[in-house]
C-alpha positions as CSV (number, residue, x, y, z in Angstrom):
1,X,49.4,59.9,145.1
2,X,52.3,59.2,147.7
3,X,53.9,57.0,145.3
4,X,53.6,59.4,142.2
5,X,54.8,61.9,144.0
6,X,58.2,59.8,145.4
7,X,58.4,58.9,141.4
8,X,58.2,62.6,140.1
9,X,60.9,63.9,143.2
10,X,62.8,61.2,142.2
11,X,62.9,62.5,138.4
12,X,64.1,66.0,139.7
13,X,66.8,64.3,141.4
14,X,68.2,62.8,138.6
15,X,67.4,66.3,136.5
16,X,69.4,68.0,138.5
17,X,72.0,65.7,139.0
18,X,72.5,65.5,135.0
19,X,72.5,69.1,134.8
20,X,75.3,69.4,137.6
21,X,77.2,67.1,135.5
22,X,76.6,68.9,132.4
23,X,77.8,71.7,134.3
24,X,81.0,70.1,135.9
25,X,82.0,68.6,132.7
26,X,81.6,72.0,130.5
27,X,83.4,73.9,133.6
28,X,85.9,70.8,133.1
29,X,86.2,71.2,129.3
30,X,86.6,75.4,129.6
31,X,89.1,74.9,132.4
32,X,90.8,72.1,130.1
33,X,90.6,74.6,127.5
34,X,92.2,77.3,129.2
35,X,95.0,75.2,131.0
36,X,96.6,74.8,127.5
37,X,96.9,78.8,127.0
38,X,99.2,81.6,128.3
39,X,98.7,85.4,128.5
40,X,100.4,87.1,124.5
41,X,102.7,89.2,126.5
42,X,106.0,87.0,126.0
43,X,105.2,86.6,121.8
44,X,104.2,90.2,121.6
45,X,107.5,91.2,123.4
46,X,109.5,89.1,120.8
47,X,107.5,90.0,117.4
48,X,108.3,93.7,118.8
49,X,111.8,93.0,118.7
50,X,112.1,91.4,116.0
51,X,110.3,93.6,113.8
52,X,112.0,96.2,114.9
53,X,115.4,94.9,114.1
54,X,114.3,93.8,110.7
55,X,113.4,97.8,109.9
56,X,116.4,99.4,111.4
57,X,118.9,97.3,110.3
58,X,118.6,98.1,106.5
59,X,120.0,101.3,107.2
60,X,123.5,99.2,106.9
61,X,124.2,98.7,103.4
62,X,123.4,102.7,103.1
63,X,125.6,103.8,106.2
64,X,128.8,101.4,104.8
65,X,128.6,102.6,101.1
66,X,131.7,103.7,100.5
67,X,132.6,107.4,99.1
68,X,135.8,108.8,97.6
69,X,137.1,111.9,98.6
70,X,137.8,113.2,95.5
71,X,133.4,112.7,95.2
72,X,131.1,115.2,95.6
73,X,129.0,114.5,98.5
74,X,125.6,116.2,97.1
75,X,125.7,113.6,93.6
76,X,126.5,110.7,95.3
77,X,123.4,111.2,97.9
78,X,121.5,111.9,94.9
79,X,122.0,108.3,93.3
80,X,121.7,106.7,96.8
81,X,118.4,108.3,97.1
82,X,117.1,106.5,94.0
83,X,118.4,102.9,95.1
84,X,119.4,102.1,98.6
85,X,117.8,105.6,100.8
86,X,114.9,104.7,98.5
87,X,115.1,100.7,99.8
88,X,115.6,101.4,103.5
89,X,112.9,103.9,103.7
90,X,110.3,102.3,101.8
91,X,111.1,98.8,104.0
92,X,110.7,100.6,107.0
93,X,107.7,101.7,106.2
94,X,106.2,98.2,105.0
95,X,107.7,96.6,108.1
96,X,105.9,99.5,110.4
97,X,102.4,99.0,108.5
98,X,103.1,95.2,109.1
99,X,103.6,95.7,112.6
100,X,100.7,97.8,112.8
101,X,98.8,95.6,111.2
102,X,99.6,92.8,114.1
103,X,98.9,95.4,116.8
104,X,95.8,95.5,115.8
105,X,95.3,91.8,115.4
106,X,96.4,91.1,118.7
107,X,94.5,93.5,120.5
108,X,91.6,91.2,119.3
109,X,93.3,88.1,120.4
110,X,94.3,88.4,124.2
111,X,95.4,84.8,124.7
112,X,96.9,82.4,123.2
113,X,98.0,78.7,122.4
114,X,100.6,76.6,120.5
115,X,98.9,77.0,117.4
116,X,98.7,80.6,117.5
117,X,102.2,80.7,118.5
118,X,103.4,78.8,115.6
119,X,101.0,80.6,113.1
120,X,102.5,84.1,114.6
121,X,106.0,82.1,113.9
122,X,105.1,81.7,110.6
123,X,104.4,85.1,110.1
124,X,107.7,86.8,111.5
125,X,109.5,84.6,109.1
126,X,107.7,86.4,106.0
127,X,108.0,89.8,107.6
128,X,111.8,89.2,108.2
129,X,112.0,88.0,104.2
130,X,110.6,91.5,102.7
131,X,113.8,93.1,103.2
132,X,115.5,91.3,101.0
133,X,112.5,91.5,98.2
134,X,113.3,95.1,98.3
135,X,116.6,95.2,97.9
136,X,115.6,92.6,94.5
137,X,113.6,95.4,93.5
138,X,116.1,98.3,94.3
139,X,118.8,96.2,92.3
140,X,117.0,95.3,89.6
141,X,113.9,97.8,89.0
142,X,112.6,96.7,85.7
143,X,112.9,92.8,86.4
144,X,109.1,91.6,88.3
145,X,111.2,88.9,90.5
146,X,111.3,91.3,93.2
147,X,107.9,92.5,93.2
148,X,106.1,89.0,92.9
149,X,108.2,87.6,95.5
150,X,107.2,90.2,98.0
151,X,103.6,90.2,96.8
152,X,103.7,86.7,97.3
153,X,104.8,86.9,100.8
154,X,102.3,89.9,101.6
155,X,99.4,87.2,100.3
156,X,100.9,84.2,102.2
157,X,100.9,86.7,105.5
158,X,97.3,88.0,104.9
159,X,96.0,84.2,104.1
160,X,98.0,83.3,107.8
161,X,96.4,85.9,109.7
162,X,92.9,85.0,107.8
163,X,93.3,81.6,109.9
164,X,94.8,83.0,113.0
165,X,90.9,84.7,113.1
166,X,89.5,82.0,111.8
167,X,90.8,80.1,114.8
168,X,90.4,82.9,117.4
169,X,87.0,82.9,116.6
170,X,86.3,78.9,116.9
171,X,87.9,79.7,120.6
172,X,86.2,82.9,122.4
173,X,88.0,82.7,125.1
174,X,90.7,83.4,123.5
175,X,89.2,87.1,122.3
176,X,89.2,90.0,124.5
177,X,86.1,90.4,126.7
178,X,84.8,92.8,124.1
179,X,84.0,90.3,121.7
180,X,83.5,87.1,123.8
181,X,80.1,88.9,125.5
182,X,79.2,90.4,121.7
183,X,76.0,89.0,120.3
184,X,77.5,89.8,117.2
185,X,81.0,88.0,117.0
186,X,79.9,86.7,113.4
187,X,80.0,90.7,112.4
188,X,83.2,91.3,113.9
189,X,84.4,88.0,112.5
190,X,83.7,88.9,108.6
191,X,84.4,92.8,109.2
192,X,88.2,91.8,110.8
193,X,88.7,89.2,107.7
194,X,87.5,91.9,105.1
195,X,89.9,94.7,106.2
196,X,93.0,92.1,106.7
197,X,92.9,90.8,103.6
198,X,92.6,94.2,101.6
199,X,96.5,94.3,101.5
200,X,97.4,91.3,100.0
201,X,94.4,91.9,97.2
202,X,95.6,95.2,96.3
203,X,99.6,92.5,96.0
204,X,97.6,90.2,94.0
205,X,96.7,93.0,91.7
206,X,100.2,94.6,91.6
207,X,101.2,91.1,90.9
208,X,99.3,90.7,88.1
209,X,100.4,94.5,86.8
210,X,104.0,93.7,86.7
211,X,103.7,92.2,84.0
212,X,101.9,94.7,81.9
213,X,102.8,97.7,83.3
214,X,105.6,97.5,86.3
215,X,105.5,100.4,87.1
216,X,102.3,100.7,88.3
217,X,103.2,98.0,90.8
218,X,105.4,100.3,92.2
219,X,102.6,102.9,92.8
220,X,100.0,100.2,94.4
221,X,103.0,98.6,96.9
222,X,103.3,102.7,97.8
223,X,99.4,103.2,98.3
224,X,99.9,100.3,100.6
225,X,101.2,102.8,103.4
226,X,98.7,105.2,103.3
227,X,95.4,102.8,102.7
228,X,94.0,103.4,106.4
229,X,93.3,106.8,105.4
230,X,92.6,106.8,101.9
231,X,90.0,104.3,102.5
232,X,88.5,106.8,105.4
233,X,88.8,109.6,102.7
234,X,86.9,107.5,100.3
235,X,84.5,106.7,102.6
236,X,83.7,110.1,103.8
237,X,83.4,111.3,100.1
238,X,80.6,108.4,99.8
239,X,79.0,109.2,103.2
240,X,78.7,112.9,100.9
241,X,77.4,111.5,98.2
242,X,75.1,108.8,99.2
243,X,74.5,109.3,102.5
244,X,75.8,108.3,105.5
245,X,77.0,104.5,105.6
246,X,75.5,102.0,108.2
247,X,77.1,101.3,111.0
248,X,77.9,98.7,113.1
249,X,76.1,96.3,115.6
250,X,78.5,97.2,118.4
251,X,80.5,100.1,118.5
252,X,84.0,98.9,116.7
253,X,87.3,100.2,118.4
254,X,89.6,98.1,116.1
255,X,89.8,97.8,112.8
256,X,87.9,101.3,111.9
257,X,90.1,102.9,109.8
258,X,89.8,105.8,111.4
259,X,92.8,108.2,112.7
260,X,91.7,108.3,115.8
261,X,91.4,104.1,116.3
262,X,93.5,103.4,119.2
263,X,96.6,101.6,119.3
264,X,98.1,99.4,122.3
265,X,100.6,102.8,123.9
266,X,102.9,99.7,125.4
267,X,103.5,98.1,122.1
268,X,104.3,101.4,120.4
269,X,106.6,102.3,123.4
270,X,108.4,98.8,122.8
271,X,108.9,98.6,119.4
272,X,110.0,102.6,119.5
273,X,112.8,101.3,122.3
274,X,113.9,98.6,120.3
275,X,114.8,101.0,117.1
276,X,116.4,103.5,119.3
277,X,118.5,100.2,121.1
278,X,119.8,98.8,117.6
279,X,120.5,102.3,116.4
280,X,122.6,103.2,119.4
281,X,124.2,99.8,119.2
282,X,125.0,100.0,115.3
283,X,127.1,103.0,115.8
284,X,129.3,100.6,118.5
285,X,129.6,98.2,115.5
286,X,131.7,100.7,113.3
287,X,133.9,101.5,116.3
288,X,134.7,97.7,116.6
289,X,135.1,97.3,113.1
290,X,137.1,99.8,111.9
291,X,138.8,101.5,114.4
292,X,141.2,98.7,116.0
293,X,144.6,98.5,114.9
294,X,146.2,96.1,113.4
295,X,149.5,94.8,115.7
296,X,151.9,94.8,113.6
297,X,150.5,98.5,112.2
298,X,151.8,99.3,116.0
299,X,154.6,98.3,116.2
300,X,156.1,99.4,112.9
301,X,154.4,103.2,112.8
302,X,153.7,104.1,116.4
303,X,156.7,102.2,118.2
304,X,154.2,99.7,119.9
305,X,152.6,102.9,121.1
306,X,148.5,101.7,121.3
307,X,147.8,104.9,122.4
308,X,149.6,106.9,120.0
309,X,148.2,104.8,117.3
310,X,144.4,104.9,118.8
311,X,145.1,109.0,118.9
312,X,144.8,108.6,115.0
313,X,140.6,107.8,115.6
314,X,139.8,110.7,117.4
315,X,137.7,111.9,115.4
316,X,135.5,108.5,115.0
317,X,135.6,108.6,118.5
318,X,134.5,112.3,118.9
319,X,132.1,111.6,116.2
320,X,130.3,108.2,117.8
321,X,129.9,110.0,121.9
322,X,128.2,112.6,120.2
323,X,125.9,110.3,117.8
324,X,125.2,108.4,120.8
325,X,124.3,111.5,122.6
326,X,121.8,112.5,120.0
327,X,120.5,108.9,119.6
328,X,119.8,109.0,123.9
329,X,118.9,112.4,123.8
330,X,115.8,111.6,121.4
331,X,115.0,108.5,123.5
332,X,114.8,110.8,125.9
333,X,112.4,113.6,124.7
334,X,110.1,110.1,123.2
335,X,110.2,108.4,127.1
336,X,109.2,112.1,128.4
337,X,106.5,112.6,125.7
338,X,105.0,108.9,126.0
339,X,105.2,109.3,129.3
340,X,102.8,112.1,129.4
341,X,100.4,110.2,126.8
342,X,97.5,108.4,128.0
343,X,96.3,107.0,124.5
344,X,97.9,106.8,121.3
345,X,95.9,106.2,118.1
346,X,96.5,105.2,114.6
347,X,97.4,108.5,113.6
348,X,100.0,109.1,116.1
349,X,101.6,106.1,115.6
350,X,102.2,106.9,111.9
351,X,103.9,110.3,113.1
352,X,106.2,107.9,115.4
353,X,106.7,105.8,112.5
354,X,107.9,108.8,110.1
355,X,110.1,109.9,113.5
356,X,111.7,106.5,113.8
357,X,112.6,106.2,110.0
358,X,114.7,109.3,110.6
359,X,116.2,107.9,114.1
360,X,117.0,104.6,112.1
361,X,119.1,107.4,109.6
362,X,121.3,108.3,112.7
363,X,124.1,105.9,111.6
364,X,124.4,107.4,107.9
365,X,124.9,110.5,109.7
366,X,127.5,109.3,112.1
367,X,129.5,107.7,108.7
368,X,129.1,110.7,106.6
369,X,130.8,113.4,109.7
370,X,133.7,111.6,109.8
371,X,134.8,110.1,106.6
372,X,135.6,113.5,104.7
373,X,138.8,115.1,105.3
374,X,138.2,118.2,107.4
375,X,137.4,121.8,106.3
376,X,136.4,120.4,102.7
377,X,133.0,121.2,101.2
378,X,131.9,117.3,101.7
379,X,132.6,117.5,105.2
380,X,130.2,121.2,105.1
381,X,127.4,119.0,103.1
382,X,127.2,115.9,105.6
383,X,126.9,118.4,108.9
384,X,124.0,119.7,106.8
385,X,122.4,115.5,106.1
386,X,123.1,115.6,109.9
387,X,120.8,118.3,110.9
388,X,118.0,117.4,108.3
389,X,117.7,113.6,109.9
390,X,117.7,115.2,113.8
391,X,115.4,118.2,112.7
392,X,112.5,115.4,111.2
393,X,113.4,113.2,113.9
394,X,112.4,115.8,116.6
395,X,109.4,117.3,114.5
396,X,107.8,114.5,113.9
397,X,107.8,114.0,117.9
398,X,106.7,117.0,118.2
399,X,104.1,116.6,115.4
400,X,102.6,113.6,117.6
401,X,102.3,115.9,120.9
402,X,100.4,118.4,118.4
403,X,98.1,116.0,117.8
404,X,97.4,114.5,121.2
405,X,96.8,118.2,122.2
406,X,94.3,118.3,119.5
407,X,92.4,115.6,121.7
408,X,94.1,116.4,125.0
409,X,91.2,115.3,127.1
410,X,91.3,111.5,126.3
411,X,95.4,111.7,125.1
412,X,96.9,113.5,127.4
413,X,97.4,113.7,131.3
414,X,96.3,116.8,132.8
415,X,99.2,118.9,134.2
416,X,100.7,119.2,130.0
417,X,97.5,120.1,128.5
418,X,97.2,124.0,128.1
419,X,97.4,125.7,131.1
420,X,99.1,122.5,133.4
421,X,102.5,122.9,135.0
422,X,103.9,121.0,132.4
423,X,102.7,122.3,129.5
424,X,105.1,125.3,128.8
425,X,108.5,122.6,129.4
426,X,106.8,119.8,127.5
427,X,106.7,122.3,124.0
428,X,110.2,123.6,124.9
429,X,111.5,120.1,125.1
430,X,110.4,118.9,121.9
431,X,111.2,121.8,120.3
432,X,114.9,122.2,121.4
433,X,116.3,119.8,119.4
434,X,114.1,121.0,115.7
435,X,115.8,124.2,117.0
436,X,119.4,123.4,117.2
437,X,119.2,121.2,114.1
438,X,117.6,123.8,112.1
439,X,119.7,126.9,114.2
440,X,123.1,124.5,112.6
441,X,121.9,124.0,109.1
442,X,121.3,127.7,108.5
443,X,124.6,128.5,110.3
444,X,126.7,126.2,108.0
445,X,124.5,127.4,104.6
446,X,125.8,131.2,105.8
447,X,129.9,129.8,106.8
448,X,132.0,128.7,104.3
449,X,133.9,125.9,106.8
450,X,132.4,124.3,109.9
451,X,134.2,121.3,111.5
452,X,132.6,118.3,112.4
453,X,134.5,118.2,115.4
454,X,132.3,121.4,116.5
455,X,129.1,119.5,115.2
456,X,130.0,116.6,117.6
457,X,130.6,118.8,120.5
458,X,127.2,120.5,120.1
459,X,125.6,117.0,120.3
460,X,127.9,116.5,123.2
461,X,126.5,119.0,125.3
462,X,122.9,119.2,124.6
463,X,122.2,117.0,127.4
464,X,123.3,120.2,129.4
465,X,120.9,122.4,127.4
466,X,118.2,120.3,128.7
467,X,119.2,120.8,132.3
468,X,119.4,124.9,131.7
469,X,116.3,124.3,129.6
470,X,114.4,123.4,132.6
471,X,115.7,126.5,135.2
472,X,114.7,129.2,132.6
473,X,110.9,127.8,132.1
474,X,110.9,127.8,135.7
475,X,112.5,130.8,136.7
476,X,110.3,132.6,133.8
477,X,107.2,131.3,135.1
478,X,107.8,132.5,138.2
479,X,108.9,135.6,137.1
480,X,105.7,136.2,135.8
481,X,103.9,135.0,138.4
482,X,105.3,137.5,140.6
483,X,105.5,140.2,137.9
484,X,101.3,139.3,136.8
485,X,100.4,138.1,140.2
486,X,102.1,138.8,143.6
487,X,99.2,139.4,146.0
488,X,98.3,135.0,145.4
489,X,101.7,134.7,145.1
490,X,102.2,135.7,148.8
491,X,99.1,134.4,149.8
492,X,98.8,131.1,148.4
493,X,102.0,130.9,146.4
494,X,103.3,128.1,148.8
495,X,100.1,125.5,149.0
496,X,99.9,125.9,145.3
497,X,102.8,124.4,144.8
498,X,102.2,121.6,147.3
499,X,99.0,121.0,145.8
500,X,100.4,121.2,142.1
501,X,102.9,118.4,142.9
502,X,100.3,116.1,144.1
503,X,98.9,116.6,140.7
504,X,102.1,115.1,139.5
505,X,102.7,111.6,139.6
506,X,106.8,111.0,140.8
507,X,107.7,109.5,137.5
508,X,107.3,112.5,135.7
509,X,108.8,114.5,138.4
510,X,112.6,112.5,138.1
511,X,112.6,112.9,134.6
């Protein structure tokens, strides 16, 4: 008995020392695994930027189009609007549901290694290429070279990120924490593959109508932009119909379809930065360009005068402080509102988009303002382009604030829902600039001649319009607090304002 006993306690000595191997060597192999990947912050910082230059900078070939003076202003938007307004627009969009589209890929994928890196690579080079399919297609409308070429490098992106999942998948740790303790990673697996590679089937399709009928091509690439919520709508009319559709093992927060799906608030903030950077730095570009002298223009003309000669760009120069001002200004107004946003969703960043199409715009306004000699019914017409880019740049910001009110308890922080501190200076913000944009067009429908000069200068000192903005919501508010309410005015007037500014954090108080 003694002896079996020795033989069976040695037997659960060498069980467990296997399984402490076992154990070792799979904590080896995951730590192994792990050692060869890094946190996404770095790639999704430079895909941001690059993206973002790729949308913004198609506004240059529309901006430098050249315009005689002897032209009328109104015609010649009118056949930029079918080719290159047309081209810049319609690629910003594509690049924005691109970008979108790896948002919500990456906020599956939380890690990553030198294959993912390279596949991501891979990637950015087909979303910097689509410019230049639509500028084929602008140029040439009725010949399918452009169109196949980009639906080929839509299909080429969608079969990429297919394998980026693919591989993801083969590696959980690599997944957020979401789907690495999901009994159903399978699900999400298939469900994440079917709704990525909807895009590029809807190209291959458009693909194959180009060469029967173009021009429906044209109308599946535009469908492309709004298929998050067409899809919903279609679904919701066959929820109707058929009853409601089954839903998911786990409760899915990416990849729904649905307005309301969240998207990463710190990538949206980056990628807004970047277009409002490159839109403030392009107007720098036409200074540098055109408005240096030439020496020997000096010396003959102005006496080797620089300054007399420079005196001859004052209105380029007049024209670019208060572009810049307008470009900050809106920056401004998208930091305060972001700022005051807990959670953005799909819906609010296709508001941002449509505001950011109209920021990237900014540069055509600052070429317009100044190219037309002054007084002349050009120069009226391009004030007006002006105020129509800055008034759908602000509403559009505004829009989004709408909407996060709509939902304030999970979007919003408390002190600019309805009723916070906030609340009242928050609307009058984003409304100020709608305001003056729409106040100016109206103003220069009713006057026969309005400088540009003047236009500039009212950019110019917006910035101070903010500043009084701020003491008349205050002093009105508590002007009706002591008008509606003096007795807890002079009672607790003074710990309610301590107490309210704990409320707010000291970020939002310096802006």
């Amino acid at each position: 008995m003694e002896q079996n006993s020795e033989i069976m306690e040695h037997h659960v000595e060498e069980e467990m020392e296997k399984r402490k191997g076992a154990a070792s060597s799979s904590s080896f192999l995951e730590s192994e695994a792990h050692s060869g990947t890094q946190s996404s912050h770095r790639l999704l910082a430079y895909s941001d930027a690059l993206i973002s230059i790729i949308a913004t900078v198609m506004i240059l070939p529309v901006a430098h189009t050249k315009m005689e003076n002897n032209e009328e202003l109104r015609q010649s938007v009118q056949l930029l609007l079918t080719t290159k307004i047309a081209v810049y627009l319609m690629t910003f969009l594509i690049v924005t549901v691109a970008w979108a589209a790896h948002i919500r890929l990456f906020q599956v994928i939380v890690r990553i290694d030198d294959c993912l890196a390279l596949l991501n690579l891979a990637c950015m080079m087909l979303i910097t290429f689509l410019p230049y399919t639509f500028s084929l297609m602008a140029t040439f409308p009725e010949n399918i070279l452009g169109i196949l070429l980009f639906c080929g490098c839509v299909m080429v992106m969608g079969v990429i990120q297919s394998v980026i999942v693919l591989y993801a998948f083969s590696r959980p740790f690599l997944l957020n924490e979401q789907i690495q303790i999901s009994e159903n990673q399978t699900f999400y697996k298939h469900h994440i593959l079917k709704v990525i590679m909807r895009v590029p089937i809807m190209c291959f399709f458009a693909s194959i109508f180009s060469f029967i009928f173009f021009q429906l091509s044209y109308v599946l690439l535009a469908v492309v932009i709004f298929l998050p919520y067409i899809s919903q709508c279609l679904k919701w009319c066959r929820s109707k119909a058929i009853g409601p559709v089954p839903e998911s093992p786990d409760s899915m927060l990416f990849y729904t379809y649905l307005p309301n799906e969240p998207l990463s608030k710190d990538r949206v903030e980056a990628f807004s930065d970047g277009v409002y950077a490159i839109v403030a730095t392009l107007l720098i570009l036409d200074i540098c360009e055109d408005n240096v002298p030439d020496p020997t223009v000096v010396q003959k003309q102005f006496g080797g005068s620089l300054v007399a000669a420079l005196q001859v760009y004052g209105p380029e120069y007049l024209a670019y402080f208060g572009s810049f001002a307008t470009v900050g200004l809106l920056w401004f107004v998208h930091h305060s509102l972001f700022l005051h946003v807990t959670k953005t969703t799909r819906l609010m960043g296709l508001l941002n988009t449509f505001s950011l199409a109209f920021v990237g715009g900014l540069p055509l306004a600052y070429q317009l303002t100044h190219e037309f000699p002054r007084n002349s019914r050009n120069e009226l017409e391009a004030i007006q382009i002006s105020c129509v880019i800055i008034f759908f740049a602000g509403i559009f910001q505004l829009t989004i604030w709408v909407v996060a009110l709509y939902n304030e308890q999970e979007a919003l922080h408390p002190y600019v829902r309805y009723g916070g501190r906030e609340h009242i200076f928050m609307l009058a913000k984003l409304s100020l600039y709608p305001c003056i944009a729409l106040g100016t067009f109206f103003l220069t429908c009713i006057l026969s001649k309005f400088s540009a000069s003047i236009f500039h200068l009212m950019e110019i000192t917006v910035p101070f319009a903010f500043l009084v903005l701020r003491l008349l919501v205050r002093g009105g508010l508590a002007l009706l607090r002591l008008i509606f309410c003096p007795d807890r005015l002079d009672q607790r007037g003074v710990v309610e304002e301590e107490d309210d500014e704990t409320r707010v954090p000291f970020n939002a108080l310096i802006t």
